[in-house]
Each structure stands twice: as C-alpha cells, then as structure tokens.
N, C-alpha and C positions, 0 to 999 in steps of 0.2 A: 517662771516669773516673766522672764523675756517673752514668752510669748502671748500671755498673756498684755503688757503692756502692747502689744503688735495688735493683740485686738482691738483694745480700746482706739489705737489710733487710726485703725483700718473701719471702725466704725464713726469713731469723727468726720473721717474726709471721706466715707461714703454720705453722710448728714448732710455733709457739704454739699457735697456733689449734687445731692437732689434738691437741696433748697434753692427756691426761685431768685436768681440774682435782685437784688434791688434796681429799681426803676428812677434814674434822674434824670430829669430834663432842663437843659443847658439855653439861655437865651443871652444872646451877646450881637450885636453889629457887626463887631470884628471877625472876619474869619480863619485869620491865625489862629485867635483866641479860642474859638470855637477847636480846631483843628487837633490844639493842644490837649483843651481839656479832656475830648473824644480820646484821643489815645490814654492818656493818662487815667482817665475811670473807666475801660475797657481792659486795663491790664490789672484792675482790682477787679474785676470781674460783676462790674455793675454793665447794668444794660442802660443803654444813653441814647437820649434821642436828644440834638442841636437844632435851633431856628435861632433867624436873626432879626426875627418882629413880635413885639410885643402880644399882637392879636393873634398870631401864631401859636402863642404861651397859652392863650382864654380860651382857644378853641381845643387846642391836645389836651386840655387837663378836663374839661367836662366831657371828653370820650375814652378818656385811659385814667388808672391811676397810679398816682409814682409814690415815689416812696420819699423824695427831695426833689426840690427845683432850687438852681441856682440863677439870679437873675442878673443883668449889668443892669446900671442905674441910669446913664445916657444912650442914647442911640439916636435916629439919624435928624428926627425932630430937633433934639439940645442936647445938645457934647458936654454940657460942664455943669448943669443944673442940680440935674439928677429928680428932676421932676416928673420926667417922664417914667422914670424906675419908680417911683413913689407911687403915681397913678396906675400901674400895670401890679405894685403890689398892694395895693387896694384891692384892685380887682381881684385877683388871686384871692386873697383872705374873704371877700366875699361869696366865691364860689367853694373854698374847700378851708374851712379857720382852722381845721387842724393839722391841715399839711406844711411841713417844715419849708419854709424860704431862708434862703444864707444869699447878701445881696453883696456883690463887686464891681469895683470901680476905680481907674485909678484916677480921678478928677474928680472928688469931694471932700467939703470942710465935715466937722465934728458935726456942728447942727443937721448936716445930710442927713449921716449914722444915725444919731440921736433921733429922729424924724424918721428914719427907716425901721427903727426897734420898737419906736412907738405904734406905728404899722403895723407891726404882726410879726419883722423878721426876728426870725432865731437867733442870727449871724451877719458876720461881717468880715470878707477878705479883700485887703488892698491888694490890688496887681502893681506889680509882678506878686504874685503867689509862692508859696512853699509846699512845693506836693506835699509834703510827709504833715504839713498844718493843715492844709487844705484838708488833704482826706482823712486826718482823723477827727475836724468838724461835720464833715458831711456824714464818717460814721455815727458820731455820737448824735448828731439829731435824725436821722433814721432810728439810730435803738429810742431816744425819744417820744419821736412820733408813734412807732409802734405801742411802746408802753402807754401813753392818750390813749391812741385807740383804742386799747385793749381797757384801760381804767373805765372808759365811756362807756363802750360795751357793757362792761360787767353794773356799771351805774343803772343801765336801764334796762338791763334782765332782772336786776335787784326789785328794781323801782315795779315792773310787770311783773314780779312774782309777789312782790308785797299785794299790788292793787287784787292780782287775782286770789289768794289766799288772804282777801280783808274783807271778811265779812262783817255784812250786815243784815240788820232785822229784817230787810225785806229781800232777801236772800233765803231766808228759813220761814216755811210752810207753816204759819201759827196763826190758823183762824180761830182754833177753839179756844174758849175761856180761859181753861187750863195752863195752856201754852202761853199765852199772853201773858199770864201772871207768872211762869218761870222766868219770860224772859226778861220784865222788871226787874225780878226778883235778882237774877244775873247779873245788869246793869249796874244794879246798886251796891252785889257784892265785888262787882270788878273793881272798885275803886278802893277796895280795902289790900292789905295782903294777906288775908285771914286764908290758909289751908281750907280746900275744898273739894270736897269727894259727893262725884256722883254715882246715883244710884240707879238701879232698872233692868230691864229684861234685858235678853239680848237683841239687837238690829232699835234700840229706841232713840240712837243718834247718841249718845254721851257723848264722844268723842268731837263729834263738830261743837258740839254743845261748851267742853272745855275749851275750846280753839274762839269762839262767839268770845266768852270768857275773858280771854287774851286779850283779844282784840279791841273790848271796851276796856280792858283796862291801861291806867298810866305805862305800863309795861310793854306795850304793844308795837315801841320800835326795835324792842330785842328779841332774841331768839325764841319761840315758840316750839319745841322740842317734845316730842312722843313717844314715849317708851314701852313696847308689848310687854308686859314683867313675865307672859306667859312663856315666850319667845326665849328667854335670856335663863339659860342651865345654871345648874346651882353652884360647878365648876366655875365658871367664868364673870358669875355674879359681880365680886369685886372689882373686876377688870373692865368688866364693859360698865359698871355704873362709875368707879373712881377712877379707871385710868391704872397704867402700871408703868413705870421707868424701864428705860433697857437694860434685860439682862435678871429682869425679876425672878425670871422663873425659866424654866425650860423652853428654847423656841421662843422667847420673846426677845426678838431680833431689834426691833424698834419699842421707841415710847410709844404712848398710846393714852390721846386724852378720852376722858370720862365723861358721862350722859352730863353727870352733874356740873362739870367744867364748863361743858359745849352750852350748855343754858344757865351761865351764871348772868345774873342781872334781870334773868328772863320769866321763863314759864317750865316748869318740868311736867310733863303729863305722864301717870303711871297707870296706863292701861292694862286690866284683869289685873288688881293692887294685889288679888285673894289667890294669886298664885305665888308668893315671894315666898321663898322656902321659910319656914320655921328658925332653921339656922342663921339664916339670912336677915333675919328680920330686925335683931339687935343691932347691924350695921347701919340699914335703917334709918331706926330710930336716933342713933346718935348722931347722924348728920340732921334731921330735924331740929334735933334738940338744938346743938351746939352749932350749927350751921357752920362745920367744920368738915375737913375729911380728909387724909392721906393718900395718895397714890400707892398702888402693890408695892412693894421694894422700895418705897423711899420715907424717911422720918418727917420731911417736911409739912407740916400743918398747912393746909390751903381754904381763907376764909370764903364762904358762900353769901353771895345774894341773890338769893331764890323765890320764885313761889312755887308750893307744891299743887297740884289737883292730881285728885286719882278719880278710878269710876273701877263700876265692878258691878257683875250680875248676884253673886254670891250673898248671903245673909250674913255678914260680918261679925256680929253679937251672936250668932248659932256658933261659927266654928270658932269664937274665942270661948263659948262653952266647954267645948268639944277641945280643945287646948290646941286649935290648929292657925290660930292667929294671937297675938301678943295684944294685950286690951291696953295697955299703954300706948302701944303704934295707931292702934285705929282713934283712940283718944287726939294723939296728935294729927291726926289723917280729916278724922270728920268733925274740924271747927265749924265749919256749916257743912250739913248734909242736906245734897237736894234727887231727890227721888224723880227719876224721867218716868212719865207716865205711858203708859204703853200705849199703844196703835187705837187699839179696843177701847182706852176712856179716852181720845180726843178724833171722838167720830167724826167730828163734822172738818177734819184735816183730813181727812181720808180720800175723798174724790178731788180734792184742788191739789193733794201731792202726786193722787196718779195719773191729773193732766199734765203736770208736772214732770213726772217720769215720762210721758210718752211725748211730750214736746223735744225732751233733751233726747231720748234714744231714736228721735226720728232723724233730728238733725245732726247726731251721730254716726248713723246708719246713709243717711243723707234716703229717706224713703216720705212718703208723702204722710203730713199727721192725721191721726186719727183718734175721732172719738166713742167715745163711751154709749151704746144701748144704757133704758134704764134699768131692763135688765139687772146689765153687767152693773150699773152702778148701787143698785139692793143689791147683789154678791156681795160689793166690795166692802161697804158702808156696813154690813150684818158677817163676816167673816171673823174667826176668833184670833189671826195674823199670830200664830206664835212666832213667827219670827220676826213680828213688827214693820220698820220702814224697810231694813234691807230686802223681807223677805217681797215686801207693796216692790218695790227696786227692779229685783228678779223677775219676777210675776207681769211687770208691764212690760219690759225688755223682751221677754220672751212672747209674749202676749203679739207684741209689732210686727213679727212674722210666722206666726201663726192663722193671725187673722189674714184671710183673701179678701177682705172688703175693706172699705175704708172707714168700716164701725166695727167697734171690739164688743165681741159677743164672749158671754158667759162660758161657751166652751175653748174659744181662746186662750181662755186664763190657764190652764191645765192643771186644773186643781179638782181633779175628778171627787166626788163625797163631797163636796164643798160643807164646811164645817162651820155652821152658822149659831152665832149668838140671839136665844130670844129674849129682849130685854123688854117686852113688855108687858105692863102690869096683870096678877094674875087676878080673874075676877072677882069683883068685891058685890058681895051683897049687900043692898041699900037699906033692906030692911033688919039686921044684925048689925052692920058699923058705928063703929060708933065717928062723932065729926071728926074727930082727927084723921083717923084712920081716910076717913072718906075723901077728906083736903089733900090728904098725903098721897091718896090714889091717882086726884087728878092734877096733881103737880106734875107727880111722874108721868103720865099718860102724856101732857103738854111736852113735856122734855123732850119725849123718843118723839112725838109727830113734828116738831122745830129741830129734831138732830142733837140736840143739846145746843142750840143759839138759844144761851141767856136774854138778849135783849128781846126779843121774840115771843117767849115765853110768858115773858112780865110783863107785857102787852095786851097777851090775847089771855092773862088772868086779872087783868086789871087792878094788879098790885103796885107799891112802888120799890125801886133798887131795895132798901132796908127792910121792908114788908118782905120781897122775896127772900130774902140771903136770910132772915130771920127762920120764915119756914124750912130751908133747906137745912138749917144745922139742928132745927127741931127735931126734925122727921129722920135725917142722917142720910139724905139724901145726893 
C-alpha cells in the first residue's frame, strides 16, 4: 500500500515537473516593488517577466502570452490618479479580453477600484501586499482564465462542427424529380415527431437522408446520434443501448451511459434496424412504447424524449412473415415509411453527383480536376449501380488516378463488362397499336431522350403539368 501511495506521489511531482510554469508579467515604476514581486513569484515557480512602463506591458503581450499580468495604477505620468493604470488596462482588454488583470496601488479611493473592475480587471491588491493573498489570487485567476479559454475553445469547435454537419438542400445532389419530392416530403415530416424508417438499397444515402431529417427539424440543436444495430452483439445489446450502473455485471468497472440517454431530447438513428436480434426486439419496443428504460443493474425508471428513425435494405413485412422481425416493432418503427430510390431511377443525378465526387476527391487528393468524355458520361447515366451512390463514390475516387489525362475515359472507371441498363422502348408497330398503347410509347421515348427532366418533356409533347402526370399514372409509367 505504501508503495503504491509513493507512486501516485512520484507521478504527481513528475506532472509537475513537466508542466510549463505559468507566465506573469509584472508592471510597476517602482523598482523595489518590482524586485519583490520577481523574487516572491519565482519561488512559486511562475516564470515573471518585470517592466516599469506601461507601453512596455502593449508591446510584450501581443508577442508572448502569459497566463496573468499584474499592473500598478500610477506611474511616472500621475502618482495618485490612477488614470494612467485605467488607460493601459484599457488597452490590455483590447488586445487580449480574456487574459486575467489583478491591478495594485497603494494611492487609490473606492471609485479607482470600482472603475478598474468595470475595466476588465479580475482583481485588486492594496500595497503593502500579503504574499500568501496575493498568490493565491493570482492562482485562482490563472485556473480561471485557463477554464475561459478552454470554455471558448470548446464554444467554437461546437459551433464549427454543428455548421459543418448542418445540412442543407443544397448540399444533397437532387436534380431529378423524384428527389425533389423526397426532399419536401422530408421537410414536412421534420416538423412532426412521427417515428420514421427509411427504406432502400444499399449506398442510396438513407443515412444522410436521416441526419437532412434532424436538421430540419425543431430538434436539430440537440444531439443527432447513429447507431449500426448491425455493429452492436446480442451480448451487449442492453448495455450499449440502455447504459449499465457499476458493478452490474462481470468487469463492469464503471457506469456506462446508453445510445438512448446520449440522444435524449434529440434524434436516435437505427441503422440496418433488420438486424436487432429477435430476443432483442421486445426491449425495443417497450422503450417505444412507454418511452421509458432502465439501466443494466439498476431499478430506476429513466423518462425519454426521443425521436426514432431507422432505415434498412431488408423487406421488413417478408421477415415478419418469416417470424424474424416482431410486426408490432416495425408498426411502431414505420409511422411514415419513405423508400430512397435507387441510383438507376434518379438518372439525371447521376452525372452532377459524379462532378461532384470528382471535385471533392480532387481537392482531397489536391490533383488537378477533371472531367467527363461523353463517353464516360452514357457509361455512367446507362450503368445498373448495384451499389448505388457509395458504389458512383468509389468508382470516381478511383477513377482520379487512373486516368493520365485530364478527361475521365470509360476505361478509367474500372468496371470491366460494364453492366448497362437498356431502358428504351421496345418497338411498337403503328399499324397494330392500338392509341393508347402508341401515346404510351412516345411518352416513354420523350422521358429516356430529356433523361427523365419532367419539365422538358411536357414541353416538347405539348401537354400541360395535369395533362402529363394524368398520362403517366395512366400508362404506370
């Protein structure tokens, strides 16, 4: 035990030892006064730098920085004013407002002080002094100061990580029609707290898609929280979703808060929802339900205010067939269900997201950008993308050093077989069709030659908005 206590102390005063003294800089006329203080905050092990003009104090503090200045309030200007201490900590507070000043003097009334606080300073010691007073103000506004700094800091990495992870519309690649209407569609359910599960292939983006979500909703100055359900063993389920008190279980050395704690007020996102084991599932649901939930090892009830979204590639209504999902869970899971549409039906996002990819991996990569043969852009636009945007992601990334030119050619891409969708219409006899059939032909024809642009479309058939959307739910097109 003794020697263990020997460690702990022999690890504090080595802490010691290597932390950088604190920095204070002393301005006074006098240089007794000076003389004093140098020895006395040298034997605390602060590092001190003494001048005895004010402009001295303006000029060492925008080329060093201290951790304290202490200032006198007369000097050789006015001995009893304290006007000139006033003006020099002016100045101070406008070159650095959050470095600590503690001002002394021993010739000033109340209103001086009063006048000096209102200033900026921290502090106030009449001379003659009390070492043992003295430095344990100068300590406590160093631990001060540092704490500011440190709050400030962490205020505007908060503030730069919110701006960077706040998205918006015009952040997300949605030229085609499709898209446009998810993303309304989105907008409108952000402002509700209605449970929302998305749906889609793999790489169709859900997961920014839930975070969009957040972001327009009322909710969107609290936590935003992501959870892979795929990721999280069926062991540990309870723990890393509710949290477990110390001592719950074997090796649980510390507490441990829960997904659902950490995003209370906020957003929970339940990524691959269609992997949460079977057993698992009933836990679940009852924190849905009753938007309650326990910690491992503890009785205490802890109320939730949550919203849920989940997203998932799986057929949710097959495996509650199939008895591998509870239909009560997904009841409360898909209060709106929104289907992300794959790669393949929002063609005409296709070539502006992979200028898109190759703008961001150029300036990534820091390499010169490069564009698209038309080629390469029939590959891209006629490709069947099973893997969607992540796989478009890949595919340009890879694409940026492969090509030697500074145009991305079709062998580039490294998709040897290139796996092409042919989506247009198969010949129609004119003299068999009947008119629907024939209208129906050349709507579709119009679609693939405009890419699927809507407005474009209805243009060059000289329809109007209701005329077209009328034929399209006709035809099922």
């Amino acid at each position: 035990m003794a020697n263990k206590h020997f460690g702990l102390f022999a690890k504090q005063v080595e802490e010691q030892m290597n932390k950088q003294p604190a920095s204070i800089l002393i301005a006074d006329d006098d240089s007794n006064v000076l003389m004093a203080l140098k020895l006395l905050l040298k034997a605390e092990n602060f590092d001190v730098t003494a001048v005895d003009k004010p402009f001295d104090v303006l000029q060492l503090i925008e080329r060093k920085n201290f951790s304290c200045v202490i200032i006198d309030l007369n000097y050789h200007r006015d001995t009893t004013s304290g006007h000139e201490g006033l003006e020099l900590l002016t100045a101070i507070k406008k070159r650095d407002e959050h470095l600590p000043v503690i001002v002394m003097t021993g010739f000033s009334s109340i209103d001086i002080v009063v006048e000096a606080m209102k200033l900026g300073a921290v502090d106030f010691v009449q001379k003659p002094w009390k070492n043992i007073e003295l430095i344990g103000k100068i300590q406590a506004q160093i631990t001060i100061g540092e704490l500011a700094q440190k709050g400030s800091r962490l205020a505007q990495e908060n503030a730069l990580l919110k701006s960077e992870g706040q998205l918006k519309r015009q952040h997300i690649v949605a030229d085609s029609a499709n898209m446009k209407a998810l993303l309304t569609q989105i907008e409108l359910l952000a402002k509700s707290d209605m449970n929302i599960l998305f749906t889609g292939e793999n790489g169709t983006g859900k997961s920014m898609l839930a975070s969009y979500l957040h972001h327009c909703s009322t909710r969107n100055e609290q936590p935003f929280l992501s959870v892979n359900m795929g990721a999280i063993t069926e062991t540990l389920f309870e723990s890393e979703m509710f949290g477990h008190v110390k001592g719950a279980f074997t090796d649980s050395k510390e507490a441990r808060i829960g997904r659902f704690e950490l995003a209370d007020n906020g957003t929970l996102f339940l990524d691959e929802i269609a992997n949460i084991p079977l057993s698992q599932q009933a836990k679940l649901l009852r924190v849905l339900e009753e938007r309650q939930f326990e910690k491992v090892g503890s009785a205490k009830t802890q109320q939730l205010n949550i919203r849920i979204v989940s997203a998932t590639n799986a057929d949710l209504s097959l495996m509650v067939e199939q008895h591998q999902f509870r239909q009560d869970l997904l009841y409360r899971l898909n209060t709106v269900e929104i289907n992300i549409p794959s790669l393949r039906e929002r063609k005409q996002d296709i070539i502006p997201l992979a200028e898109y990819f190759s703008e961001h991996f150029c300036e990534k990569y820091r390499i010169e950008n490069k564009t698209f043969s038309d080629k390469t852009k029939d590959v891209l636009v006629n490709y069947t993308w099973p893997g969607n945007i992540r796989e478009l992601s890949h595919i340009i990334e890879r694409a940026m050093f492969l090509s030697q030119n500074d145009q991305i050619e079709v062998s580039d891409l490294g998709i040897s077989g290139v796996e092409v969708i042919d989506n247009s219409p198969e010949p129609l006899s004119l003299n068999s069709a009947s008119l629907d059939e024939i209208e129906a032909y050349f709507i579709k024809q119009r679609l693939e030659r405009f890419n699927h642009n809507v407005q474009e479309t209805i243009e060059s058939l000289g329809l109007s908005r209701s005329a077209y959307y009328r034929r399209i739910e006709k035809y099922k097109l």
